[in-house]
N, C-alpha and C positions, 0 to 999 in steps of 0.2 A: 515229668519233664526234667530233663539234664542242667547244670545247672551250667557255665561257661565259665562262671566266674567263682571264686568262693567268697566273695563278698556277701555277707548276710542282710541284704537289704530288710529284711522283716525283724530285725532286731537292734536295726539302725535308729538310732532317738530323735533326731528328727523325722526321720520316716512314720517312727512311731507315734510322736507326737501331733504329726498331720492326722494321721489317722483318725486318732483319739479324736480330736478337734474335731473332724468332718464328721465322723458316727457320732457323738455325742450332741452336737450342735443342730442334728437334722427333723428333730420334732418340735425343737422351739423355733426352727424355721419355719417351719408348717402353719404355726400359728402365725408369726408376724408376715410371712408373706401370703397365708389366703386369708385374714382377717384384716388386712392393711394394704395388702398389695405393697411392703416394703422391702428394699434387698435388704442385705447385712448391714453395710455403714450406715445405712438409712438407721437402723433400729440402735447400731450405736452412738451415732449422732445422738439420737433419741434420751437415751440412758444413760450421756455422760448430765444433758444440759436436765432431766428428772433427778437426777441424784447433788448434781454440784451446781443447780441454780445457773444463774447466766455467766456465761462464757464467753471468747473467744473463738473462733475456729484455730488459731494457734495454741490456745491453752486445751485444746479437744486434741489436738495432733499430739502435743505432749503427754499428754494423758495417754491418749490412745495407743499409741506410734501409729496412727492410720497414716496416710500419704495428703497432704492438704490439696491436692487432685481430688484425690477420694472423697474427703469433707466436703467441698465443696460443689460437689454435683450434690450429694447428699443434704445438704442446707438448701441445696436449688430447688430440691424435692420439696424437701417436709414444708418448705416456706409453699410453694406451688399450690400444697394440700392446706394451707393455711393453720401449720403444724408447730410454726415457731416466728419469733418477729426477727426482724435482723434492724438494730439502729445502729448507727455510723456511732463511735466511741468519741467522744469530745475533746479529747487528750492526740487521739493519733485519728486522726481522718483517714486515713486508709483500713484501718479495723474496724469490724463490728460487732458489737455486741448480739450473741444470740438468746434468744430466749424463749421456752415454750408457751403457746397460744393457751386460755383456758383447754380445745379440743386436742391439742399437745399434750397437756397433763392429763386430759382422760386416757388419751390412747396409751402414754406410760404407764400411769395407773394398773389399766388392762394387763399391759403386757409383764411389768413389774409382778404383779399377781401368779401369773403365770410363769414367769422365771423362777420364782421361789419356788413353786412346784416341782416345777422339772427340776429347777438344785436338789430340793429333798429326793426325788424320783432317781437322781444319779447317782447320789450318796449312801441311798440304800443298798447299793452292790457290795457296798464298803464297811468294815467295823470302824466305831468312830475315831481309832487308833489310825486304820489306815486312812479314812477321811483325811484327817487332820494332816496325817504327813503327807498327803497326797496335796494337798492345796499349800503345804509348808516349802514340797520342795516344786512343784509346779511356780509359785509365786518367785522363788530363787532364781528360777530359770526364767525366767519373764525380767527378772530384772528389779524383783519389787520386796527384794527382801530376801 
């Protein structure tokens, strides 16, 4: 097919980056969503409050850049599944405190396990030279360094 334009959209870095992102991300989807029935924000909702103890949904947004929209259907969930507590923060009454239930920490746990695998399973494409700068300048681009 002709092309119309000479814009190279297949070597456009955002283009490319979506990309990467959606193929790379779609067997650890598999897991979190037919072993949990969870979407995306859900599983990172999940993973900021396993790794960084109790939170905020503000300090999850910062972290995350998710959209505190998103967070919060996402806290509606996992609290739903009886997957995290939410208590009112004693300093600001309009914030709360979120935190995962013991069955919270198993499902991380799980999934946690299984992230690791798949990091090492991606990583494998790569020599550790390229790993490295792969995660060096991806982190750049994300803003985190």
């Amino acid at each position: 097919m002709q092309n119309k334009d000479d814009f190279d959209l297949q070597s456009f870095l955002p283009f490319l980056l979506n990309q990467a992102a959606e193929e790379s991300s779609l067997a650890f989807q598999r897991v979190y969503k037919g072993r949990y029935g969870m979407l995306r924000n859900e599983w990172r909702v999940l993973f900021h409050l396993g790794v960084y103890g109790q939170m905020t949904a503000k300090e999850i947004a910062e972290r995350s850049k998710m959209h505190k929209t998103k967070i919060s259907r996402a806290v509606q969930r996992l609290a739903e599944r009886r997957y995290l507590t939410r208590t009112r923060d004693g300093r600001d009454r309009r914030s709360e405190r979120l935190a995962l239930t013991p069955a919270g920490e198993s499902v991380y746990r799980d999934l946690r396990s299984v992230a690791e695998e798949y990091d090492s399973h991606l990583a494998r494409q790569f020599t550790r030279g390229e790993e490295a700068l792969l995660r060096m300048m991806l982190r750049r681009l994300a803003g985190m360094g």
